[in-house]
C-alpha positions, 0 to 999 in steps of 0.5 A, a space after each residue: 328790714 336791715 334795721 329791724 334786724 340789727 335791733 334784734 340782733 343788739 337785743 340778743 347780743 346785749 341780753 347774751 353778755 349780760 347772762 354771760 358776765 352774770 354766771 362768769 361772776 358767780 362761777 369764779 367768784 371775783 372780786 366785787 368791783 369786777 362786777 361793777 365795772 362790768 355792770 358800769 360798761 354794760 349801764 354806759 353802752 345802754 345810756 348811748 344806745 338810750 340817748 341816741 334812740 337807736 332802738 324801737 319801731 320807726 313811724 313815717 311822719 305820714 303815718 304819724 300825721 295821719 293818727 287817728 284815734 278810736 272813738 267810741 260812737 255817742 248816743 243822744 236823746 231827742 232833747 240831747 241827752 248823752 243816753 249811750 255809747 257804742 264802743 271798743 274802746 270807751 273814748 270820745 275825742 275833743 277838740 283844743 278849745 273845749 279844753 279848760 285852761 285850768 285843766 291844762 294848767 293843771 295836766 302841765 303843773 302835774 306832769 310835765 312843769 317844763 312842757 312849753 320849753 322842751 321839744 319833747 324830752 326833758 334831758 334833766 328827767 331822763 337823767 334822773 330817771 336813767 341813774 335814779 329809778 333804773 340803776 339805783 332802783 329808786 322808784 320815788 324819784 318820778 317817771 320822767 316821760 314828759 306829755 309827748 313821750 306820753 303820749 307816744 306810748 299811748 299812742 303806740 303802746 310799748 313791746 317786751 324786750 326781756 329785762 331791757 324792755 324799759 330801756 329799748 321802749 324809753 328810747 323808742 318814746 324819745 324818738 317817736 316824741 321827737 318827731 311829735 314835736 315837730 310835726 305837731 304844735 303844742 295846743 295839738 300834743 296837748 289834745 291828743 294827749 288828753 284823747 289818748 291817756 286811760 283813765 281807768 274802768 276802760 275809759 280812755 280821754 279827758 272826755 270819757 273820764 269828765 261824763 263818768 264822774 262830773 256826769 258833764 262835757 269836760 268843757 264844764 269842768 269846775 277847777 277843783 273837779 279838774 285837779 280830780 281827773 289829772 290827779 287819776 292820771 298817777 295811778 287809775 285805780 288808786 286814785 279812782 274818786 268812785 273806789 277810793 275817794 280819800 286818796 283821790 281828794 287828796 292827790 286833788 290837792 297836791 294837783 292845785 298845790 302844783 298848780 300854785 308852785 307854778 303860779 297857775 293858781 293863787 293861794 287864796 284860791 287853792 285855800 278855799 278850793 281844797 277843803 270842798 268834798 269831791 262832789 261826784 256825779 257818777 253816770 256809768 251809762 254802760 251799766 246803769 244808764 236810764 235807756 240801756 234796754 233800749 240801746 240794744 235796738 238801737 245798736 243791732 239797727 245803727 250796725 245795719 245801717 252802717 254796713 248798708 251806707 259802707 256797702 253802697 258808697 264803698 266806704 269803711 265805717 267802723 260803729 265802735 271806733 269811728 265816733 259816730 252821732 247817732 240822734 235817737 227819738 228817745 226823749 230822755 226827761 219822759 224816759 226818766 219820769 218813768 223810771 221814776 214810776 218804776 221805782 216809786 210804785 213797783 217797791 211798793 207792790 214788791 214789799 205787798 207780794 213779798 208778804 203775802 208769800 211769806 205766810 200760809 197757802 202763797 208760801 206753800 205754792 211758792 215752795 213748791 215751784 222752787 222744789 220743782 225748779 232746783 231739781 236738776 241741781 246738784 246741791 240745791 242747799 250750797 250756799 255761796 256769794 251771789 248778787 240779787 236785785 232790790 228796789 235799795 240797790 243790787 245786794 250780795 249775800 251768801 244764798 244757796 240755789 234755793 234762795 236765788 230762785 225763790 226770790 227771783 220767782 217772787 219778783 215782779 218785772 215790769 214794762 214800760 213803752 211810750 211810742 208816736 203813733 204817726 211816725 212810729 218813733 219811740 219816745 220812752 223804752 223801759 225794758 225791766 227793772 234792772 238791765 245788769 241782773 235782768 237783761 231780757 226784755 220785757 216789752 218784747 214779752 208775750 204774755 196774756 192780753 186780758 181785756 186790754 185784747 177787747 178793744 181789738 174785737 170791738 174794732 173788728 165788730 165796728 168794721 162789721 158796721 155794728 154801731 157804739 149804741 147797738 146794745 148787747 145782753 148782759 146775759 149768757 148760758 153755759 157753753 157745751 163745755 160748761 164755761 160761763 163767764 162772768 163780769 168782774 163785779 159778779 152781776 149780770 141782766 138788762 142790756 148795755 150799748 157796745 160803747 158801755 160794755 167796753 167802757 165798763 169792760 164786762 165780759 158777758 157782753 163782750 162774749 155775746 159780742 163775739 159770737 154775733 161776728 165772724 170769727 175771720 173777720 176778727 182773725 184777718 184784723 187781728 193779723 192786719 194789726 201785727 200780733 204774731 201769735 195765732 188767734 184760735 176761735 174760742 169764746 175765751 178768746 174775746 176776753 183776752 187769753 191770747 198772748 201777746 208783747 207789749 211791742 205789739 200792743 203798742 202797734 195796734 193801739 197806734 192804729 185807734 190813735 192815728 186815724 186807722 194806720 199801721 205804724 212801724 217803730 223807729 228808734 234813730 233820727 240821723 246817723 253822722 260822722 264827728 265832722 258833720 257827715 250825714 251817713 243817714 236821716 230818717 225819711 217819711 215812711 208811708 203806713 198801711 191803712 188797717 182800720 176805716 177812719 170812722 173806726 178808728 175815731 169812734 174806738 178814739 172817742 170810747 177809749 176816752 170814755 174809759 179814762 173818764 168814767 170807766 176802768 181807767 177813772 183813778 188816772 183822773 181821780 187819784 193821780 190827777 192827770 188832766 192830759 188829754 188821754 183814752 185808755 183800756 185795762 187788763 187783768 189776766 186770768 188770777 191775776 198773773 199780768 196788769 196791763 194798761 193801756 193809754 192813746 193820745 193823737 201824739 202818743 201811745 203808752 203801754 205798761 205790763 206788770 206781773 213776775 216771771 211765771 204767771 203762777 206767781 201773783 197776787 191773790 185779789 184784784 186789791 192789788 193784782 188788778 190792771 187799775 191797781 198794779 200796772 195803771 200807777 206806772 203810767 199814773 205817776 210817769 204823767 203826773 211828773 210829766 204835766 208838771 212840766 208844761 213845755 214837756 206836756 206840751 210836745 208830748 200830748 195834744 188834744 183830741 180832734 171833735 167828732 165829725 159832724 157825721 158822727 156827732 150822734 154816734 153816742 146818742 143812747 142810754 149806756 143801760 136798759 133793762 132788757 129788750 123792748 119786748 121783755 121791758 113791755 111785759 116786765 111793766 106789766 108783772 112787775 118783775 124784779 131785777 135781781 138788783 131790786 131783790 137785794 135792794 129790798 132785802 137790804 132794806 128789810 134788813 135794816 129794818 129790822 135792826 133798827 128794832 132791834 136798836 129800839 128794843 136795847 133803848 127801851 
């Protein structure tokens, strides 16, 4: 405490002359050499008080040998892909051998050329620094800290002392450096240095700096990309490669050319080395990551986990400063082939709904949202400088509130989710088109199902122990309320088997269908599934106007995949320490039964159906998938969302398209349909995905066959044209289907022009 005290009252004592002499001088006036003799015993009781190290705070070697580090937590794929960090501040601590030797050569070269012979202060530096840079105020003639006294100001950061703080922390450096030297061996002052020193865009050590800009482990660092993250260590901004890359390359340069000074590197190597580009693999994963929806699950979940093991074994762990491991189930190449899709087929379908609201009917609707939006704006006209999201990269422009609405109105969102239906961990997660402008999520969205909702009550008809053969009518009358459906290719009449109807996706079939089963039994599914919404007893609902999240969809579907089981998501396999220490490992989680075995396979076996010859037919024909695949699509009233839907035994894939408000869509099932909007997502992830054999191959597995049980379960014609009775009559008066009337008209018609073709010859 004593010590403490004397320190400040130096400080005070020191400042005080100093104030004291200045106004004495400028008062009375004296003779320009009494200033500087006075100035010279104040600079020479500083170099004393300096050199000897009197001032600063003092550190047991307990506390310095016990110094650890912040370290951000690191997050990884399944396939170990760096996807994420949990961070105070951004760093991820190496160890001495993963430290390239042309990394040390270089840090040495640069800054600190007599660091293997000096314990931790360089008495001909302080020297220049002392007389140079603080009394003659040259700024060019270098700092003067060597890697230790560096590092102690990493470490310990410095304090404001008044005009003296340079002074009282430099000799706090030397001291705390001193006592570094000799508790620590060099190899190890090297690697806390290197843990310790900022780079820059809230990155702190080699590691963090090497995975932002060579996107790579510093254990991979090239020569040349090394001389790159030394040169930063100058001036972190200036020499930023990203922001400034001419200075950056050059100051690479005078990194080796140091490195050539001291013999660390040849000349013949230096030649060839400084004329290559910079050569950046920019991955800032905090902003523009392939899996930042999904870290956000992933933290709120690691934090639980965390406090729950600190809570139990009364320990401290700290998720953004004790860089722990944290194993996702993420597989990051599916991931990325989806963000591929995203891009490929949503910049296509923004540029088609950009243009039908640029003209006409859209575009007076369009204006109108927009009017209605800004009028709790005061200057809904004022321009400024605002940022919006494009498929080519987030823009800024000067755009009024006006502007940033209509085009946010007008652009499409999209999710994407890829889970296990066995074990419930997820496999891809793509929340939006843009984490940064757009963060909310839409795979936990609720929006309409539309018929992707059919399948859930063909389930609840099958628990009923209605059969796939049972055949439904194809016709229906108006309800009380003057609602009639329709089908989505307009016709109508005969009968189609309930495997067909789903198949084919009709909509008066499905109505019927509906109407023949209780509605509680449907309701009780419905809940046993996990949809948190409530499901009301209308016959719209059989057609999907309830809504829903891509999350829970997802969960249902699991159930026709996996043999009739509730799954629960999961996002992290394990949880452990840097050394090693298993915090958490995920364990077998047991799954309630929600549907028979024999729904659940039959459900299976239809969806399969609708891949390859139903709604979902363009996953075989135009995108060529050849995976093992059942599926559903979903079209909402007017075309507002485009769902679909795929099951495998080893996957379950959900995709949702439509913009913020569901009065913003396209004007025909051309493009707004499920088929033409949201199934090319899933199309173009799993053409990529195929391609890669062994991918495929952990992903997806083949279907089982069908029981002997159930091998005839399909044994009926898809179509007949009415009841057994109505077909018995229709034989004998020969009536005619409206199919066959338009048929025969068509056929007059033809007719009839071809007459008219001869007639012109003639």
């Amino acid at each position: 405490m004593s010590t403490t005290n004397n320190k400040q009252k130096w400080v005070a004592t020191i400042n005080q002359n100093f104030r004291a002499l200045y106004f004495y001088i400028l008062k009375n006036k004296k003779p320009i050499f009494l200033s500087i003799i006075g100035l010279g015993l104040i600079g020479v009781s500083f170099i004393l008080l300096f050199l000897s190290g009197t001032f600063g705070t003092g550190y047991s070697d307990e506390e310095l040998l016990s110094y650890e580090n912040e370290e951000a937590s690191t997050v990884y794929s399944e396939d170990q892909i760096l996807i994420g960090k949990f961070f105070a501040e951004n760093r991820t601590n190496v160890q001495f051998e993963d430290l390239p030797k042309h990394l040390i050569n270089a840090l040495v070269a640069t800054e600190d050329a007599r660091y293997f012979e000096h314990e931790g202060v360089d008495s001909r530096s302080v020297l220049r620094v002392l007389f140079k840079s603080i009394i003659l105020g040259d700024k060019s003639s270098g700092g003067g800290s060597t890697i230790t006294q560096q590092l102690a100001k990493n470490m310990y950061g410095r304090k404001d002392y008044g005009p003296f703080s340079m002074l009282f922390n430099k000799s706090n450096e030397i001291k705390i450096a001193q006592q570094i030297e000799r508790l620590y061996s060099k190899e190890d002052i090297l690697r806390m240095y290197l843990n310790t020193v900022p780079f820059g865009e809230d990155l702190f050590g080699i590691e963090a700096a090497s995975e932002r800009f060579f996107n790579k482990k510093v254990s991979d660092l090239k020569i040349e990309e090394s001389a790159v993250l030394i040169g930063i260590l100058k001036a972190n901004t200036f020499y930023n490669p990203r922001l400034y890359p001419e200075n950056a390359q050059k100051r690479r340069n005078v990194v080796m050319n140091q490195m050539v000074k001291y013999d660390l590197l040849s000349k013949t190597e230096y030649d060839s080395l400084k004329v290559l580009p910079l050569a950046l693999d920019y991955a800032n994963i905090e902003h523009e990551g392939i899996s930042n929806y999904f870290l956000v699950h992933v933290k709120k979940k690691a934090k639980e986990i965390v406090e729950e093991y600190n809570k139990v074994n009364g320990s401290d762990f700290d998720l953004e400063k004790d860089g722990l491991v944290i194993q996702t189930s993420l597989n990051a190449k599916l991931q990325y082939n989806a963000l591929l899709a995203f891009q490929e087929h949503l910049s296509t379908m923004q540029k088609l709904l950009d243009k039908q609201y640029a003209n006409g009917a859209s575009k007076k609707q369009l204006e109108r949202l927009v009017t209605s939006a800004t009028q709790k704006f005061e200057q809904p006209k004022a321009k400024k400088s605002r940022e919006y999201f494009t498929w080519e990269g987030v823009k800024v422009e000067n755009l009024s509130v006006e502007d940033s609405i209509r085009k946010e109105l007008s652009l499409l969102h999209a999710g994407f989710l890829a889970v296990n239906p066995n074990d419930g961990f997820i496999k891809a997660w793509v929340g939006g088109i843009d984490f940064r402008t757009h963060p909310y999520d839409q795979i936990m969205a609720k929006r309409q199902l539309a018929s992707t909702f059919k399948p859930i009550l063909y389930a609840a008809a099958m628990e009923k122990g209605i059969p796939p053969c049972k055949y439904l009518k194809n016709e229906i009358d108006e309800d009380e309320e003057g609602w009639k459906p329709e089908n989505y290719s307009k016709t109508s009449g005969g009968m189609y088997t309930l495997s067909a109807s789903l198949v084919k996706s009709l909509n008066i079939p499905t109505v019927n269908l509906y109407q023949s089963i209780r509605f509680d039994r449907l309701g009780e599914l419905w809940v046993k599934l996990g949809f948190s919404e409530e499901l009301k007893d209308y016959p719209s609902t059989s057609l999907g106007t309830v809504d829903a999240s891509i999350y829970e969809l997802a969960i249902a579907y699991a159930a026709f995949a996996n043999g009739g089981y509730k799954i629960q998501p999961r996002w992290i396999k394990s949880i452990t320490t840097t050394d090693g220490k298993k915090i958490y490992e995920a364990n077998h989680v047991e799954s309630e039964r929600v549907l028979s075995e024999e729904t659940s396979i039959l459900m299976s076996a239809i969806l399969q159906k609708a891949i390859n010859e139903g709604t979902g037919a363009a996953m075989r024909s135009k995108y060529k998938v050849r995976l093992p695949i059942g599926g559903k699509t979903g079209t909402s009233q007017n075309y507002g969302d485009a769902w679909f839907a795929i099951i495998n035994p080893n996957l379950v894939m959900i995709t949702r398209v439509g913009a913020s408000s569901s009065q913003i869509h396209f004007n025909s099932g051309v493009n707004g349909s499920g088929s033409k909007l949201a199934l090319p997502i899933t199309g173009i992830t799993l053409q990529e995905t195929q391609k890669d054999k062994k991918l495929s191959k952990e992903l997806f597995i083949y279907f089982p066959a069908l029981p002997n049980y159930l091998s005839d379960a399909f044994d009926c014609e898809d179509f007949k044209e009415g009841t057994d009775v109505e077909m018995f009559f229709n034989k004998i008066f020969k009536k005619k289907t409206k199919e066959e009337k338009e048929d025969r008209k068509a056929q007059r018609k033809k007719r009839r022009e071809e007459r008219k073709k001869k007639r012109k010859a003639a």
